[in-house]
ZAGUZA-192156 format. One record per residue (C-alpha): residue in one letter; x, y, z. Coordinates in steps of 0.2 Angstrom, whole numbers, plus 5000, padded with zeros to 4 digits. Example, Ala and Ser with C-alpha at 12.3 -4.5 7.8 and 13.67 -1.06 7.14 Angstrom:
<rec code="a" x="5062" y="4978" z="5039"/>
<rec code="s" x="5068" y="4995" z="5036"/>
//
This chain:
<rec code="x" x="5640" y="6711" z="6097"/>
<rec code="x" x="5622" y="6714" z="6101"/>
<rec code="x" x="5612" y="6728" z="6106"/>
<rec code="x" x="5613" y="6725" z="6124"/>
<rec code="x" x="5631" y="6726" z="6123"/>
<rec code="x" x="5634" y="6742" z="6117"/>
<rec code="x" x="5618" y="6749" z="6132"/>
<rec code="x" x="5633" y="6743" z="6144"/>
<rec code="x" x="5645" y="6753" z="6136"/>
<rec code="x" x="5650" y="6769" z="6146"/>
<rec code="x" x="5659" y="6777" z="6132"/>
<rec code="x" x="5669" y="6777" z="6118"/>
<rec code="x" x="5689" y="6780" z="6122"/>
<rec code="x" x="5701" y="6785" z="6109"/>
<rec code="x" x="5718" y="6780" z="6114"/>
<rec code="x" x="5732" y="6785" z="6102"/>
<rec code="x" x="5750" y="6780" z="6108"/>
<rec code="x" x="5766" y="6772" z="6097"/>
<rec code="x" x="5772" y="6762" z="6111"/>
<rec code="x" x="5762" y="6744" z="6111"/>
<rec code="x" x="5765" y="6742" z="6129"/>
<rec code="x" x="5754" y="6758" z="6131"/>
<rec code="x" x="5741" y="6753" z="6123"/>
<rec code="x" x="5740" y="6736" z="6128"/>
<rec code="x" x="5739" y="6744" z="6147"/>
<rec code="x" x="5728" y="6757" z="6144"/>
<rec code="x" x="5715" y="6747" z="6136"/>
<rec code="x" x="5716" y="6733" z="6147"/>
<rec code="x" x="5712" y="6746" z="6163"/>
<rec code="x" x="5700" y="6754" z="6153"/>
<rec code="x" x="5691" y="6739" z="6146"/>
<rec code="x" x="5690" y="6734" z="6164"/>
<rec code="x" x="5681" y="6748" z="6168"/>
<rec code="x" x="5666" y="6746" z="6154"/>
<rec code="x" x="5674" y="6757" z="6139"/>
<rec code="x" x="5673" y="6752" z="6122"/>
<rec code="x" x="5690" y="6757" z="6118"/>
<rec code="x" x="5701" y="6759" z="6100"/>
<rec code="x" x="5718" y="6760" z="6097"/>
<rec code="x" x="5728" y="6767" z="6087"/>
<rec code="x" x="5747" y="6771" z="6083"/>
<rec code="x" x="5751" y="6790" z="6073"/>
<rec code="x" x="5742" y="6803" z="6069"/>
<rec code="x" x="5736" y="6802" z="6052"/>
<rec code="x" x="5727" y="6784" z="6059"/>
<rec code="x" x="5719" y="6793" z="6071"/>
<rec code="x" x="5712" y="6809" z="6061"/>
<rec code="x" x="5704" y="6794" z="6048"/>
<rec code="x" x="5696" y="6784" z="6066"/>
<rec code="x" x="5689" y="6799" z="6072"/>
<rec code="x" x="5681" y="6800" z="6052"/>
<rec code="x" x="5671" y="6786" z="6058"/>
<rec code="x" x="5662" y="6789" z="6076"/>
<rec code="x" x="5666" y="6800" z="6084"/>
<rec code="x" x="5675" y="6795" z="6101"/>
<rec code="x" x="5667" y="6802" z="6118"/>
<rec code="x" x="5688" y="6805" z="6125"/>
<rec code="x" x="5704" y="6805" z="6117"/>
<rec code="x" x="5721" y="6800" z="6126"/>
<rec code="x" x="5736" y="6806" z="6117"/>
<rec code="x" x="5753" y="6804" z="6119"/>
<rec code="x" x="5762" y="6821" z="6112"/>
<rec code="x" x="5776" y="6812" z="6104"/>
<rec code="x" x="5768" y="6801" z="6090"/>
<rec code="x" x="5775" y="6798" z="6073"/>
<rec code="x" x="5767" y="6807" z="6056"/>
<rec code="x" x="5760" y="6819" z="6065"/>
<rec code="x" x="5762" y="6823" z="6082"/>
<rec code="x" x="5751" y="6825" z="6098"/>
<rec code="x" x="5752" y="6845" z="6098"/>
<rec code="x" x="5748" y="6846" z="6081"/>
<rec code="x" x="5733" y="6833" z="6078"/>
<rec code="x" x="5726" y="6840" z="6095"/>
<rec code="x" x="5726" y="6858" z="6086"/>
<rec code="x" x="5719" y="6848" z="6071"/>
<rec code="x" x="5703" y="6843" z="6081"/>
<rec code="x" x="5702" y="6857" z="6090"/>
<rec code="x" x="5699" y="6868" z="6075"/>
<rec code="x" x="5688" y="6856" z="6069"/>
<rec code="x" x="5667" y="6860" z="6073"/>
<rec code="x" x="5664" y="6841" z="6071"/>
<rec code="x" x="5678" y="6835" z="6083"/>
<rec code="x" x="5681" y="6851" z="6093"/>
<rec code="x" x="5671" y="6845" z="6106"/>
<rec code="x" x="5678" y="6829" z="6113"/>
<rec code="x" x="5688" y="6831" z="6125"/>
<rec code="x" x="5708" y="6827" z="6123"/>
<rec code="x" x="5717" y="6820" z="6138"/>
<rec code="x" x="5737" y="6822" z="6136"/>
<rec code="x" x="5748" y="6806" z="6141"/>
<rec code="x" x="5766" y="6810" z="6140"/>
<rec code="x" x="5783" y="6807" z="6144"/>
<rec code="x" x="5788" y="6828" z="6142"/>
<rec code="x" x="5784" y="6834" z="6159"/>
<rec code="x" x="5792" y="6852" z="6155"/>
<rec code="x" x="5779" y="6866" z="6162"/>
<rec code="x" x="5780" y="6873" z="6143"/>
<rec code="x" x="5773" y="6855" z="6138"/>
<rec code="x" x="5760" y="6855" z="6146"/>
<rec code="x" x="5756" y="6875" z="6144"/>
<rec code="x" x="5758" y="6872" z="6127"/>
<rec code="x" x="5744" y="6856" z="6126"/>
<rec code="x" x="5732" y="6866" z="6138"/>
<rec code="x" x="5734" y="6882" z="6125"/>
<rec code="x" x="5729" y="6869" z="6110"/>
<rec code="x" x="5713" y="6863" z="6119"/>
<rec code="x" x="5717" y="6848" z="6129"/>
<rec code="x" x="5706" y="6848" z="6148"/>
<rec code="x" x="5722" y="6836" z="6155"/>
<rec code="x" x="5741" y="6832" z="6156"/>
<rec code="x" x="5747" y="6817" z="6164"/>
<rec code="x" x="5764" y="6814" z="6165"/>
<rec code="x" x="5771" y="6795" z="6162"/>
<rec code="x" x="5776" y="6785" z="6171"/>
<rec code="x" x="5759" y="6784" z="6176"/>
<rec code="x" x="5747" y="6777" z="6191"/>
<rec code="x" x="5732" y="6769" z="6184"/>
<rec code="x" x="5722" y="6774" z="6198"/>
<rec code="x" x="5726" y="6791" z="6194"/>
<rec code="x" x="5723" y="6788" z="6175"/>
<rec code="x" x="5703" y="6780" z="6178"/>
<rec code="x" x="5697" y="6795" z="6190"/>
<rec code="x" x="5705" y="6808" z="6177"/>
<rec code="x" x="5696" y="6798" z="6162"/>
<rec code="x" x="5679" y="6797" z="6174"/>
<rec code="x" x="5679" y="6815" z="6178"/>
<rec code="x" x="5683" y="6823" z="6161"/>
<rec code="x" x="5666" y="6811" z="6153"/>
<rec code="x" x="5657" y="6816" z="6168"/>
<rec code="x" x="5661" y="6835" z="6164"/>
<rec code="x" x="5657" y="6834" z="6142"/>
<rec code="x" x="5641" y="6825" z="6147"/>
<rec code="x" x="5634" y="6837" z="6160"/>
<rec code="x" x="5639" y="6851" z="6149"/>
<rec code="x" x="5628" y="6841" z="6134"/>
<rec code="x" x="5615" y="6839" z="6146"/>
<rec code="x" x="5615" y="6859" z="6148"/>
<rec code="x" x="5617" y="6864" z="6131"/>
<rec code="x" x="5601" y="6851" z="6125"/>
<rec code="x" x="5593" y="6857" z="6139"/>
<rec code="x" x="5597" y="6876" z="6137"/>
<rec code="x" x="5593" y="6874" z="6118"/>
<rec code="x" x="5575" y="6864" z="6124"/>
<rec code="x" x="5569" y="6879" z="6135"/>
<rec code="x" x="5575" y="6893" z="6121"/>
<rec code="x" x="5564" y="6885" z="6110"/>
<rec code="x" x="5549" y="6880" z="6121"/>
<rec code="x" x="5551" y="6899" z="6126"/>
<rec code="x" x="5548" y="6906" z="6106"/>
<rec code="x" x="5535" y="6892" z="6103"/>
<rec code="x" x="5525" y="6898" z="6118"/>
<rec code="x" x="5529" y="6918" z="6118"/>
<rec code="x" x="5522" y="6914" z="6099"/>
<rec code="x" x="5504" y="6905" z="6105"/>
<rec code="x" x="5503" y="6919" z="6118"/>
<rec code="x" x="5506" y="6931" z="6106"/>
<rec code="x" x="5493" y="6923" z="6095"/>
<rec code="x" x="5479" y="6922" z="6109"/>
<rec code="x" x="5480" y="6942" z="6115"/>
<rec code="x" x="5476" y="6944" z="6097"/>
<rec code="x" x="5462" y="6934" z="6100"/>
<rec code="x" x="5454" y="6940" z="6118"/>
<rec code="x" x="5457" y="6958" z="6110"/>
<rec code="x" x="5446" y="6955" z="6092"/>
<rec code="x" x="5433" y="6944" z="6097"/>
<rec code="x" x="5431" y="6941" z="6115"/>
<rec code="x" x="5412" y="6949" z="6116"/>
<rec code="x" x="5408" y="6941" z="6098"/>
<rec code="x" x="5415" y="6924" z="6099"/>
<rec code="x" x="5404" y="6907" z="6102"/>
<rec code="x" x="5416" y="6901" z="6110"/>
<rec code="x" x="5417" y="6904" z="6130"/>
<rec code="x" x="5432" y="6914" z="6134"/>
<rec code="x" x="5439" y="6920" z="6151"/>
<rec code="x" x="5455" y="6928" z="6162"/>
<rec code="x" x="5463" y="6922" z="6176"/>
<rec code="x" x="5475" y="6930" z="6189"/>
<rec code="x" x="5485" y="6920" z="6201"/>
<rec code="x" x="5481" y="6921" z="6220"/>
<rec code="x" x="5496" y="6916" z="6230"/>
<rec code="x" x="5500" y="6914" z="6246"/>
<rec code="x" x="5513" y="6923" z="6257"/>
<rec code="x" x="5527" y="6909" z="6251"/>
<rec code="x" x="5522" y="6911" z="6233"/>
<rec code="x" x="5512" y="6894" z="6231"/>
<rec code="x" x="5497" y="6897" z="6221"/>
<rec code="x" x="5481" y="6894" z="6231"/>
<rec code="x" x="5467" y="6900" z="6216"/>
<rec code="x" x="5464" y="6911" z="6202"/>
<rec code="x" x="5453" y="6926" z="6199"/>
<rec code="x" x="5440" y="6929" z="6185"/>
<rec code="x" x="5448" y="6945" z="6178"/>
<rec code="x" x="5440" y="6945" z="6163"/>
<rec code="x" x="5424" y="6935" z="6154"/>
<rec code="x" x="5413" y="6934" z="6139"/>
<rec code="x" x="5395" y="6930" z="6137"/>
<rec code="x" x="5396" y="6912" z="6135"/>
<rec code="x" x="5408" y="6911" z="6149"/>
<rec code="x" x="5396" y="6919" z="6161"/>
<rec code="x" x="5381" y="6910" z="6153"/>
<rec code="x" x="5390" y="6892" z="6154"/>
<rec code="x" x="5394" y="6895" z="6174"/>
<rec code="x" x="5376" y="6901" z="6176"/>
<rec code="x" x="5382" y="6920" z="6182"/>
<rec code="x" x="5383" y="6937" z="6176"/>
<rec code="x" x="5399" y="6947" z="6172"/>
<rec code="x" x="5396" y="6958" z="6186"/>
<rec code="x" x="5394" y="6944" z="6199"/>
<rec code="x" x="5411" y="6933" z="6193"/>
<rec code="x" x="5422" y="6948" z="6192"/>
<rec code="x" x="5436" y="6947" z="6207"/>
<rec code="x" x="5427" y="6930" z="6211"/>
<rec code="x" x="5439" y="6917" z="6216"/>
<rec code="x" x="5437" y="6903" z="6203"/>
<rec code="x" x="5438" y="6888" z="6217"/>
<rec code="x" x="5435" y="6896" z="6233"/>
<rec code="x" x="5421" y="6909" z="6232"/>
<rec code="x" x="5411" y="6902" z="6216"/>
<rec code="x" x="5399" y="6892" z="6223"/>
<rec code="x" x="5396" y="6879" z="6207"/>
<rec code="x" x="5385" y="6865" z="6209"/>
<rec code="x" x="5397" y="6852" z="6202"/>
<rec code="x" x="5411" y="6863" z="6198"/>
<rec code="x" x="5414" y="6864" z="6179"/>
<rec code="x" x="5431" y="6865" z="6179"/>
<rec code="x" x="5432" y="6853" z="6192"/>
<rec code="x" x="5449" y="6841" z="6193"/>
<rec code="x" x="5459" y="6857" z="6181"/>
<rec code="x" x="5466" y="6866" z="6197"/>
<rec code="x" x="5483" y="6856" z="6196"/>
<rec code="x" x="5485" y="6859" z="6176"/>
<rec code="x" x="5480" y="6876" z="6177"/>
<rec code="x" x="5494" y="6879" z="6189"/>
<rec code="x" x="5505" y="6870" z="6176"/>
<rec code="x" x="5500" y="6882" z="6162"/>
<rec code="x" x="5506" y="6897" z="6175"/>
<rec code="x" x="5522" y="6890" z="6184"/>
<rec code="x" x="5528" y="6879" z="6169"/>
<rec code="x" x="5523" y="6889" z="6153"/>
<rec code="x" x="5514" y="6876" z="6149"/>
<rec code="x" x="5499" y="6875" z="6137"/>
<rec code="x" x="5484" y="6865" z="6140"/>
<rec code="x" x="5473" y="6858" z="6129"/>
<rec code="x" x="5460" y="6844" z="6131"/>
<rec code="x" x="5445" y="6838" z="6129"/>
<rec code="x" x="5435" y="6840" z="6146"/>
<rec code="x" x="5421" y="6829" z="6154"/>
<rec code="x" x="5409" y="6839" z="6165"/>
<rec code="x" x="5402" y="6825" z="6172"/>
<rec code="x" x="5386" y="6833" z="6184"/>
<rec code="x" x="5379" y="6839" z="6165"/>
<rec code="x" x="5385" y="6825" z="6156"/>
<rec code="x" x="5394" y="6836" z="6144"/>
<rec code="x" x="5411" y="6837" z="6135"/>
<rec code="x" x="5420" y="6854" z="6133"/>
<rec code="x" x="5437" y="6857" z="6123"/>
<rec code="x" x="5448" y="6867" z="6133"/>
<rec code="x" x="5463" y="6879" z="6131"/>
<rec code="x" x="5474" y="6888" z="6142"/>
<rec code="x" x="5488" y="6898" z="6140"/>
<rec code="x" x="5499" y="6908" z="6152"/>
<rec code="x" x="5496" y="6928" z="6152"/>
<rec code="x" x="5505" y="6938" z="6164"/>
<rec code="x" x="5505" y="6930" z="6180"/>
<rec code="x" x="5488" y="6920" z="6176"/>
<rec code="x" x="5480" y="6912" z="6161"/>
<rec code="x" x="5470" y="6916" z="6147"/>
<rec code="x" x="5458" y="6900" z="6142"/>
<rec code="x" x="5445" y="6898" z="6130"/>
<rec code="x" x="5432" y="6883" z="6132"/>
<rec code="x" x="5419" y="6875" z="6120"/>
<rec code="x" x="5405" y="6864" z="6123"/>
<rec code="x" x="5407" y="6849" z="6113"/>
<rec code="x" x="5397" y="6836" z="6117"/>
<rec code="x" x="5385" y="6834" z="6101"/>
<rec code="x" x="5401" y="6831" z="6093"/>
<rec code="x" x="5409" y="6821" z="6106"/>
<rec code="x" x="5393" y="6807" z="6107"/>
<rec code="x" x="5395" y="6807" z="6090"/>
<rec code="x" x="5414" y="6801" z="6089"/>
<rec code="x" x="5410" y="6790" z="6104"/>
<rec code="x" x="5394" y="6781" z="6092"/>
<rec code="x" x="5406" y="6781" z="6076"/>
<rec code="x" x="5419" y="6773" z="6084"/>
<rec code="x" x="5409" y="6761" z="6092"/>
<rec code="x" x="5401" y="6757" z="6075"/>
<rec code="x" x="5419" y="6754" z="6067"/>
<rec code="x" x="5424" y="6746" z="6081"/>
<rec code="x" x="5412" y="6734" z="6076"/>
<rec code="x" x="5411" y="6733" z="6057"/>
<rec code="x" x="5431" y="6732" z="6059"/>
<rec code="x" x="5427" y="6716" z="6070"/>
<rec code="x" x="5413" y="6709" z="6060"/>
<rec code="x" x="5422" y="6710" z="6043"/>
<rec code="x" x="5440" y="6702" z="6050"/>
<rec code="x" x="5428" y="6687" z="6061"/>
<rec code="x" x="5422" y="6670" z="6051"/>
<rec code="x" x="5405" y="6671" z="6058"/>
<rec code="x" x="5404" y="6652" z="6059"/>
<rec code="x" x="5417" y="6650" z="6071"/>
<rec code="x" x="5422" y="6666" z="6079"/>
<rec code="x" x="5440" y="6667" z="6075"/>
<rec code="x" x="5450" y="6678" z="6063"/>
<rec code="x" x="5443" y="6675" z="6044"/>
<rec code="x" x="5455" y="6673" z="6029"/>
<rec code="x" x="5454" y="6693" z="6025"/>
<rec code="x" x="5462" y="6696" z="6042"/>
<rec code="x" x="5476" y="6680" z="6037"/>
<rec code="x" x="5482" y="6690" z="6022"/>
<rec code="x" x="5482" y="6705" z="6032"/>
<rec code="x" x="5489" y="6701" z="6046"/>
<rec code="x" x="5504" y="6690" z="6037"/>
<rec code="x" x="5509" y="6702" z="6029"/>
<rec code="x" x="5511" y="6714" z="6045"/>
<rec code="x" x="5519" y="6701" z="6054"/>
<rec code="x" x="5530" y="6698" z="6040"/>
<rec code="x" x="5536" y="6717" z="6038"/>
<rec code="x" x="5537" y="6715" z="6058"/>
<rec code="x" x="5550" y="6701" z="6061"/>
<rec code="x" x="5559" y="6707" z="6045"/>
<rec code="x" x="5562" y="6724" z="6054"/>
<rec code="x" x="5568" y="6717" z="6070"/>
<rec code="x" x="5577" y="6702" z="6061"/>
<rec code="x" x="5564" y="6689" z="6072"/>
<rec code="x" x="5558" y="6672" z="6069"/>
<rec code="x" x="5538" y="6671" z="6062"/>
<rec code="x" x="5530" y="6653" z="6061"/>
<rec code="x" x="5514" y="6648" z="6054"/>
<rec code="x" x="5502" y="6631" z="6055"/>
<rec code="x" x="5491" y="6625" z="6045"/>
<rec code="x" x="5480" y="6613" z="6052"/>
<rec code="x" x="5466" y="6603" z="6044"/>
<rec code="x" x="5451" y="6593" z="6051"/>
<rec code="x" x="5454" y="6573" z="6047"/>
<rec code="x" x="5440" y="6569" z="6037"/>
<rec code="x" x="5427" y="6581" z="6036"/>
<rec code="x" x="5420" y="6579" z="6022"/>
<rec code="x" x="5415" y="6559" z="6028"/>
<rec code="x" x="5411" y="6569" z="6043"/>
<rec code="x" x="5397" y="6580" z="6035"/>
<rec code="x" x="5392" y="6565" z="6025"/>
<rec code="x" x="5389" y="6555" z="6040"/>
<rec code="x" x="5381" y="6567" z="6053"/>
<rec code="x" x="5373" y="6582" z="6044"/>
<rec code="x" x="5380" y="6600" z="6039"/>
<rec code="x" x="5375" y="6606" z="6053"/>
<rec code="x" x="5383" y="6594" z="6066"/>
<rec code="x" x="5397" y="6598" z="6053"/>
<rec code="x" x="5396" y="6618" z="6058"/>
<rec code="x" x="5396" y="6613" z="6075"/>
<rec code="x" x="5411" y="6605" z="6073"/>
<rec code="x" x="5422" y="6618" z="6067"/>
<rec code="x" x="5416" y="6630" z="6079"/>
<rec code="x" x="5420" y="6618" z="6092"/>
<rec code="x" x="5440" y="6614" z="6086"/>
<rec code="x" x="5441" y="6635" z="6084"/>
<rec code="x" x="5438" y="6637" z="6100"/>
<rec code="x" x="5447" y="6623" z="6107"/>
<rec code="x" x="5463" y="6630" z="6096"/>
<rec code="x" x="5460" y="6648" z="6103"/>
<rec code="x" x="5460" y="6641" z="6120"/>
<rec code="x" x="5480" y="6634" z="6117"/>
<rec code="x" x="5484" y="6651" z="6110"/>
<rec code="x" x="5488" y="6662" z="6126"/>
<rec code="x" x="5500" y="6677" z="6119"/>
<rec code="x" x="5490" y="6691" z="6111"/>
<rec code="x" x="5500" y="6692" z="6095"/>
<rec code="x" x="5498" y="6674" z="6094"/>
<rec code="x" x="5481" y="6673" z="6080"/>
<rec code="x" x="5469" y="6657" z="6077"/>
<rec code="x" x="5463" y="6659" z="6059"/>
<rec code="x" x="5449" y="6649" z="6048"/>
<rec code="x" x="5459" y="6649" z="6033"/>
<rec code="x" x="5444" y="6639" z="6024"/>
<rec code="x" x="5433" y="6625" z="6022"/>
<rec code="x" x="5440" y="6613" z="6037"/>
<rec code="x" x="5457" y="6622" z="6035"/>
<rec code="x" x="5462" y="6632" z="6050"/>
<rec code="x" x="5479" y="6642" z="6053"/>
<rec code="x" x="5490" y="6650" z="6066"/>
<rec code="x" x="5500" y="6664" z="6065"/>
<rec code="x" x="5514" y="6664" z="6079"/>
<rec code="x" x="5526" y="6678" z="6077"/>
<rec code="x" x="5543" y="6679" z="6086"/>
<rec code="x" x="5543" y="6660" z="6089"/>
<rec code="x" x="5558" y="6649" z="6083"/>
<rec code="x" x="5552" y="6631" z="6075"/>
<rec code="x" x="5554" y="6623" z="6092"/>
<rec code="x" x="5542" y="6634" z="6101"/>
<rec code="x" x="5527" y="6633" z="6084"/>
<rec code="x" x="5531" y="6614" z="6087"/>
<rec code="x" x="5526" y="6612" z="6103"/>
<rec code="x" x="5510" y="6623" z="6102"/>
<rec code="x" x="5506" y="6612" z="6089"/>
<rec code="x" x="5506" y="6596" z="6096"/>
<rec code="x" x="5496" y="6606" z="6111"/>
<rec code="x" x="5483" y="6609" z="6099"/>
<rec code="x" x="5481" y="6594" z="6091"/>
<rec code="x" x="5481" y="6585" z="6109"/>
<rec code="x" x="5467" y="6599" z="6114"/>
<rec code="x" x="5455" y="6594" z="6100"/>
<rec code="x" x="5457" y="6575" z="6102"/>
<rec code="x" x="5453" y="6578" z="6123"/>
<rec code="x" x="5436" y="6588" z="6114"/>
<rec code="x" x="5431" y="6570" z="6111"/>
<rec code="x" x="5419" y="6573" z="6098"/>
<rec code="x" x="5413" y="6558" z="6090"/>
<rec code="x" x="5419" y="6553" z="6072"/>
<rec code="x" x="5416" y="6536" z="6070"/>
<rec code="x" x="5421" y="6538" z="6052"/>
<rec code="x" x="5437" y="6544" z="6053"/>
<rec code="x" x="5451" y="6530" z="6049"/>
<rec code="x" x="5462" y="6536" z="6064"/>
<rec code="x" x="5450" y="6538" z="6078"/>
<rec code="x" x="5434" y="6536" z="6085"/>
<rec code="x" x="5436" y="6556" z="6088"/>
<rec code="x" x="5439" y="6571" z="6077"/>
<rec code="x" x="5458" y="6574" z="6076"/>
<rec code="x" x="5470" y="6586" z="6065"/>
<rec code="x" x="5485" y="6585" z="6053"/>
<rec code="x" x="5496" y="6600" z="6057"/>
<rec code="x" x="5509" y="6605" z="6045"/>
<rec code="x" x="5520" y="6619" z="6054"/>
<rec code="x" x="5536" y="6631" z="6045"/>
<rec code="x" x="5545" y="6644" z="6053"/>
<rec code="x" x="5557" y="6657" z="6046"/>
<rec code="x" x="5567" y="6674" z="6049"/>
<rec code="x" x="5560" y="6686" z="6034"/>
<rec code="x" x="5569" y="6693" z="6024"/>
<rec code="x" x="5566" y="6709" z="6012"/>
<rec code="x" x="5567" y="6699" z="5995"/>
<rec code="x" x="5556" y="6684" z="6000"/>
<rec code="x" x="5536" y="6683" z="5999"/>
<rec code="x" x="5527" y="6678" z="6014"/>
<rec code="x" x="5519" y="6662" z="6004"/>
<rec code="x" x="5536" y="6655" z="6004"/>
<rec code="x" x="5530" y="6651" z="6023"/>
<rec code="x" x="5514" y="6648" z="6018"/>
<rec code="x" x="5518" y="6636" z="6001"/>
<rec code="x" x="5531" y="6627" z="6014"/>
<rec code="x" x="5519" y="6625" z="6030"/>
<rec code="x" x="5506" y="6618" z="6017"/>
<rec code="x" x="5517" y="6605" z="6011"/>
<rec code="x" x="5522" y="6601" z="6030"/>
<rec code="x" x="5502" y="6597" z="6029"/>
<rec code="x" x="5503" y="6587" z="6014"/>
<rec code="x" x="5513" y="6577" z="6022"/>
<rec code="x" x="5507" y="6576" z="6038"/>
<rec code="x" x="5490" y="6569" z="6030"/>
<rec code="x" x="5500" y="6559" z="6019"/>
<rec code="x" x="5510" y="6549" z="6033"/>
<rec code="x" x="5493" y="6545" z="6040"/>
<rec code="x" x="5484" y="6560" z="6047"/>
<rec code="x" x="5483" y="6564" z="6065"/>
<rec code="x" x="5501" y="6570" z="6067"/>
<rec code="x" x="5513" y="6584" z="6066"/>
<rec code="x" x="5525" y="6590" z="6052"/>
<rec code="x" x="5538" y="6603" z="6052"/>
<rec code="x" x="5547" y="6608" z="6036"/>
<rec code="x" x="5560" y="6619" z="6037"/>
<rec code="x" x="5560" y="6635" z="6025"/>
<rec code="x" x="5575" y="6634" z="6017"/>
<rec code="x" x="5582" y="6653" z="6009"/>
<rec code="x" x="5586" y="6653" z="5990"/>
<rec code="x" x="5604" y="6653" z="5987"/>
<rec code="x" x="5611" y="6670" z="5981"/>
<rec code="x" x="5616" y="6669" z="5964"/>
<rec code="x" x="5634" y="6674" z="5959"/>
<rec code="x" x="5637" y="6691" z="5953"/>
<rec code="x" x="5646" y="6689" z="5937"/>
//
């Protein structure tokens, strides 16, 4: 079964019940409904299926062989890896003692037999609805605990800071209180507090921003903390901390921000960054570029052999992971060499950048990769395709470059320059090399040359054969 299966799945249903009529019912209505269900017949088969996963509901019958409904429910019920799944009782003791006697050990339900299945589904639906809200609030209960130490923590951390060095630090540091409205929405924020590089950044005095509203009243000639109104609000209502780099975009400048909730306001610190900023932005650009021109044949403009290797293997660790199919060509200009002879090196140049270019036009998924593996040799990585699919773009290549039309009155098999394509697709696996693909995708070139030229060749990768243990 695959993985889309199992997302299908509601739940996992444990049924345990000696009578085989039971079972078969019970997993039949439950099936129908999307379960995944297992059954089993005693006690002691259960307590070693529940070993494995762990089901999401168990249905028990109280009188089972080995040992019996009460018992195992007590059993997982004092368990901390089972106690938590719910336990459903099916039975045929209807006394008020049995069923005061299963709801002391732990189970949420009793149903008596003969049962109604309608009866059965809705009891089954709520008790999974109930254990998975009350997950939901205990992940979500333990989420908020520890958001709530982590940020007590950071604010902790940043009164130390605004009381040691808020006067001395390069760095510009400020206070906010929230201004609210009569419904409690805030509306702006108050300076409270501000060092010198605040003040000097904002191009006022300490004097004139104290009480200022930060939005309304401060009249800034292109706001510097303009666009932050929404996050500061975050910070305060959420307990949120901000942190992000800042474009003030009437200066031109960067400014690394943090905020953090103080009281009913925030506390933020701000940085100018920009000298440091332009300089990322010009070193990224120059790898950016060096990264291109070092994987880029600068003849043809397509991927060069480095960039093969490198990204074969990537590919190849890829599909292995996710168990999917990777294909390679190998294509080769028919011959060049009488090519060059005949009309110059440089009409030969010409050539290959033309036949790159027409490949890189057939290649339209951005995983799919057009490389100049060497000389007049050209390759083509094309990862999560199935032999069928590397076929056909092969042909589609070797079609485009014919339609180029360039003139090779030389070659043997056309008045234009064609190809030999050789093409080999496998499903990696952990103890094979990628050039097992690339040995068997050359020989489908071999051949494909060898038949005549200006065709097509797949060979299959066949897997070596596991050698018997002895």
């Amino acid at each position: 079964m695959n993985k889309k299966y199992y997302d299908l799945i509601k739940a996992n249903i444990l049924i345990v019940d000696n009578s085989p009529e039971n079972l078969r019912l019970l997993s039949s209505l439950l099936i129908k409904q999307g379960y995944r269900v297992n059954c089993v017949a005693d006690g002691e088969m259960a307590l070693h299926a529940v070993k494995g996963k762990l089901p999401d509901l168990i249905i028990l019958d109280a009188l089972i062989p080995l040992i019996d409904g009460y018992r195992l429910c007590q059993i997982l019920k004092t368990s901390e890896k089972t106690k938590h799944i719910p336990v459903l009782f099916i039975s045929s003791l209807d006394s008020e003692k049995d069923k005061v006697r299963a709801f002391q050990l732990g189970a949420v339900d009793y149903i008596t037999k003969p049962f109604f299945w309608e009866e059965v589904i809705v009891r089954v639906q709520a008790q999974l609805k109930w254990n998975q809200q009350k997950k939901h609030l205990q992940t979500l209960v333990q989420t908020q605990v520890t958001q709530q130490q982590e940020l007590e923590q950071k604010l902790s951390q940043s009164r130390v800071l605004l009381s040691g060095v808020l006067n001395s630090s390069l760095d510009g540091v400020a206070v906010f209180e929230c201004i609210r409205d009569k419904w409690g929405k805030i509306i702006d924020f108050r300076w409270l507090v501000s060092n010198p590089v605040a003040t000097m950044t904002v191009g006022e005095t300490k004097d004139s921003l104290e009480g200022k509203e930060l939005y309304k009243q401060l009249n800034l000639t292109g706001h510097l903390f303009e666009g932050l109104f929404n996050l500061f609000v975050q910070v305060v209502e959420n307990c949120t901390v901000l942190n992000k780099e800042h474009y003030y975009k009437t200066d031109n400048a960067w400014f690394h921000i943090v905020a953090v909730k103080l009281n009913d306001g925030f506390a933020m610190t701000f940085r100018d960054i920009t000298e440091r900023k332009q300089m990322e932005i010009t070193l990224r650009e120059v790898n950016e570029e060096l990264e291109r021109q070092a994987n880029i044949d600068s003849l043809t403009q397509v991927s060069n052999r480095r960039r093969f290797d490198e990204y074969l293997t990537q590919e190849w660790s890829r599909c292995t992971r996710e168990k999917e199919y990777l294909s390679l060509i190998f294509c080769d200009v028919d011959y060049f060499k009488l090519y060059n002879d005949a009309y110059g090196h440089q009409a030969g140049d010409r050539c290959l950048f033309e036949v790159a270019q027409g490949m890189e036009l057939i290649i339209k998924r951005p995983a799919d990769v057009v490389f100049r593996y060497g000389g007049e040799e050209f390759a083509v990585i094309l990862p999560f395709t199935e032999g069928e699919g590397a076929l056909k773009v092969a042909q589609e290549i070797k079609q485009a470059i014919s339609q180029l039309k360039i003139p090779h009155h030389i070659s043997e098999v056309s008045e234009y320059v064609t190809l030999s394509l050789g093409v080999s697709s496998i499903i990696p696996v952990a103890n094979i090399s990628p050039k097992a693909l690339i040995e068997t995708a050359d020989q489908a070139l071999y051949e494909a040359k060898h038949r005549g030229r200006n065709q097509v060749v797949y060979k299959s990768l066949k897997l070596p054969t596991p050698q018997s243990q002895v």
